[in-house]
C-alpha positions, 0 to 999 in steps of 0.5 A, a space after each residue: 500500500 502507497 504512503 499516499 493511499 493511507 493518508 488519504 484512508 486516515 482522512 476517510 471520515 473526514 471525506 464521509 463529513 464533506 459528501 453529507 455536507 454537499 448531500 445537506 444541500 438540496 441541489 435540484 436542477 431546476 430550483 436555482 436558488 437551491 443550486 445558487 447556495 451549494 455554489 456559494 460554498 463551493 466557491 468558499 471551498 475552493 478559494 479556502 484551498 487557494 484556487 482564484 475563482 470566476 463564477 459565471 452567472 446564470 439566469 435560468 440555472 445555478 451559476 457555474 464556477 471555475 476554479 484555478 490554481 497555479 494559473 501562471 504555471 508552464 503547460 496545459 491545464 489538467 480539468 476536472 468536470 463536475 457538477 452541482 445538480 441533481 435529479 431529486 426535488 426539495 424534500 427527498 432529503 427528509 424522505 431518504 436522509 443520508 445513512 451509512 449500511 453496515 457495508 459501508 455504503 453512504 445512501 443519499 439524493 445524489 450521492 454518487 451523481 454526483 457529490 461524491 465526485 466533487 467530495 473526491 475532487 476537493 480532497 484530492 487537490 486538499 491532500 496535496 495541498 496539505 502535504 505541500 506536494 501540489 504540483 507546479 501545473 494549471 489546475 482547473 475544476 469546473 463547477 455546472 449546474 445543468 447536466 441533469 437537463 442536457 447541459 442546455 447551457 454548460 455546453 458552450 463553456 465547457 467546450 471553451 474551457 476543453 479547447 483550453 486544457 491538455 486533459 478533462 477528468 470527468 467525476 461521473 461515478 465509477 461502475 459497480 465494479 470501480 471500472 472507468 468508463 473509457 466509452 459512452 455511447 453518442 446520444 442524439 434525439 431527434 425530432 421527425 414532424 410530417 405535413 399531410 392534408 386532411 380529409 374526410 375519411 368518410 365522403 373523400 378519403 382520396 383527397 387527404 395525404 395521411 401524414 401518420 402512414 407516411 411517418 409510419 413508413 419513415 418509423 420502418 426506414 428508420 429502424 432499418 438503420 440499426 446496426 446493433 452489433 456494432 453499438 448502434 441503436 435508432 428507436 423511435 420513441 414517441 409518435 403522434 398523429 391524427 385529429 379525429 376518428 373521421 379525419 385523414 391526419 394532416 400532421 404526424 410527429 415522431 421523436 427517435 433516439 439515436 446511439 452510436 459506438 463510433 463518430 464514423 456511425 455517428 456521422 452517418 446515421 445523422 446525415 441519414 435521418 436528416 436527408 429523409 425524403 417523403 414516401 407520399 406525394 405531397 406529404 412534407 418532413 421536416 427533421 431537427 435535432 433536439 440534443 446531441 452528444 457524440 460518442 466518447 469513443 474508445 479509440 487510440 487516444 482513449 486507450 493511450 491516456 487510459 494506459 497512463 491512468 492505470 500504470 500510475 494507479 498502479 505505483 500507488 497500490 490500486 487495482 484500475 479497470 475499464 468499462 463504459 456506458 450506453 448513456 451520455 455524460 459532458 465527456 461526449 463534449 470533450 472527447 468528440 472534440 478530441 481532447 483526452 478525457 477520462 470519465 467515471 473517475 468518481 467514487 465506486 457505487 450504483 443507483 443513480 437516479 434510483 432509490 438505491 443511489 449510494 457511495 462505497 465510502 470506501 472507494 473515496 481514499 482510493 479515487 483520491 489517491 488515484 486523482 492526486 497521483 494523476 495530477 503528480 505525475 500526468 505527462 502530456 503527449 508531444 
C-alpha cells in the first residue's frame, strides 16, 4: 500500500463529513436558488484551498464556477468536470436522509451523481495541498449546474474551457465494479414532424395525404438503420398523429433516439435521418435535432491516456479497470472534440437516479489517491 493511499484512508471520515455536507444541500436542477447556495460554498471551498475563482452567472440555472490554481504555471491545464445538480426535488432529503449500511455504503439524493465526485475532487487537490506536494501545473475544476437537463447551457463553456486544457477528468461515478468508463455511447434525439392534408375519411378519403402512414413508413426506414452489433441503436420513441376518428391526419410527429459506438456511425446515421425524403406525394418532413452528444469513443487516444491512468494507479497500490456506458455524460463534449478525457473517475457505487443511489465510502481514499497521483505525475503527449 502507497504512503499516499493511507493518508488519504486516515482522512476517510473526514471525506464521509464533506459528501453529507454537499448531500445537506438540496441541489435540484431546476430550483436555482437551491443550486445558487451549494455554489456559494463551493466557491468558499475552493478559494479556502487557494484556487482564484470566476463564477459565471446564470439566469435560468445555478451559476457555474471555475476554479484555478497555479494559473501562471508552464503547460496545459489538467480539468476536472463536475457538477452541482441533481435529479431529486426539495424534500427527498427528509424522505431518504443520508445513512451509512453496515457495508459501508453512504445512501443519499445524489450521492454518487454526483457529490461524491466533487467530495473526491476537493480532497484530492486538499491532500496535496496539505502535504505541500501540489504540483507546479494549471489546475482547473469546473463547477455546472445543468447536466441533469442536457447541459442546455454548460455546453458552450465547457467546450471553451476543453479547447483550453491538455486533459478533462470527468467525476461521473465509477461502475459497480470501480471500472472507468473509457466509452459512452453518442446520444442524439431527434425530432421527425410530417405535413399531410386532411380529409374526410368518410365522403373523400382520396383527397387527404395521411401524414401518420407516411411517418409510419419513415418509423420502418428508420429502424432499418440499426446496426446493433456494432453499438448502434435508432428507436423511435414517441409518435403522434391524427385529429379525429373521421379525419385523414394532416400532421404526424415522431421523436427517435439515436446511439452510436463510433463518430464514423455517428456521422452517418445523422446525415441519414436528416436527408429523409417523403414516401407520399405531397406529404412534407421536416427533421431537427433536439440534443446531441457524440460518442466518447474508445479509440487510440482513449486507450493511450487510459494506459497512463492505470500504470500510475498502479505505483500507488490500486487495482484500475475499464468499462463504459450506453448513456451520455459532458465527456461526449470533450472527447468528440478530441481532447483526452477520462470519465467515471468518481467514487465506486450504483443507483443513480434510483432509490438505491449510494457511495462505497470506501472507494473515496482510493479515487483520491488515484486523482492526486494523476495530477503528480500526468505527462502530456508531444
Amino acid at each position: 500500500m502507497s504512503e499516499l493511499l493511507t493518508y488519504f484512508q486516515r482522512y476517510q471520515p473526514q471525506m464521509v463529513d464533506f459528501l453529507t455536507t454537499l448531500i445537506s444541500y438540496e441541489t435540484p436542477t431546476t430550483d436555482k436558488a437551491l443550486v445558487d447556495r451549494m455554489i456559494d460554498f463551493m466557491e468558499n471551498e475552493f478559494r479556502s484551498l487557494g484556487a482564484s475563482v470566476t463564477r459565471l452567472p446564470q439566469t435560468e440555472v445555478g451559476d457555474f464556477l471555475l476554479a484555478k490554481w497555479n494559473e501562471n504555471a508552464p503547460g496545459k491545464p489538467i480539468m476536472f468536470l463536475t457538477h452541482a445538480d441533481t435529479v431529486w426535488p426539495q424534500g427527498t432529503l427528509a424522505e431518504r436522509p443520508t445513512r451509512i449500511d453496515e457495508e459501508g455504503k453512504l445512501f443519499g439524493p445524489g450521492a454518487v451523481d454526483m457529490k461524491g465526485g466533487i467530495t473526491i475532487t476537493m480532497w484530492s487537490i486538499r491532500g496535496l495541498v496539505e502535504r505541500g506536494e501540489l504540483p507546479h501545473r494549471p489546475i482547473w475544476v469546473l463547477l455546472t449546474s445543468d447536466e441533469e437537463v442536457g447541459s442546455i447551457y454548460s455546453e458552450p463553456v465547457i467546450k471553451e474551457m476543453a479547447a483550453q486544457v491538455g486533459l478533462v477528468l470527468v467525476m461521473e461515478p465509477a461502475t459497480k465494479e470501480e471500472a472507468l468508463k473509457t466509452w459512452r455511447k453518442g446520444v442524439g434525439t431527434y425530432h421527425i414532424v410530417v405535413e399531410g392534408r386532411p380529409s374526410h375519411a368518410g365522403n373523400a378519403p382520396e383527397q387527404g395525404i395521411n401524414a401518420v402512414i407516411e411517418l409510419a413508413q419513415q418509423a420502418l426506414k428508420l429502424n432499418e438503420l440499426n446496426d446493433l452489433k456494432n453499438g448502434t441503436s435508432v428507436s423511435v420513441t414517441v409518435f403522434h398523429g391524427g385529429s379525429a376518428t373521421n379525419v385523414i391526419p394532416a400532421k404526424a410527429t415522431a421523436e427517435v433516439d439515436v446511439r452510436t459506438m463510433t463518430d464514423r456511425a455517428w456521422d452517418e446515421i445523422g446525415e441519414k435521418i436528416m436527408a429523409l425524403t417523403p414516401f407520399t406525394p405531397g406529404a412534407k418532413i421536416s427533421v431537427s435535432v433536439h440534443h446531441a452528444r457524440g460518442p466518447m469513443e474508445n479509440n487510440a487516444q482513449m486507450q493511450r491516456t487510459y494506459a497512463q491512468c492505470k500504470a500510475i494507479g498502479e505505483r500507488y497500490g490500486l487495482t484500475i479497470r475499464q468499462d463504459g456506458s450506453g448513456g451520455g455524460s459532458d465527456g461526449n463534449f470533450t472527447a468528440f472534440m478530441g481532447i483526452p478525457t477520462l470519465d467515471g473517475l468518481g467514487p465506486q457505487g450504483d443507483g443513480l437516479h434510483a432509490l438505491h443511489e449510494h457511495v462505497v465510502v470506501a472507494s473515496l481514499p482510493r479515487r483520491a489517491t488515484l486523482l492526486a497521483a494523476m495530477l503528480k505525475e500526468w505527462q502530456f503527449e508531444e
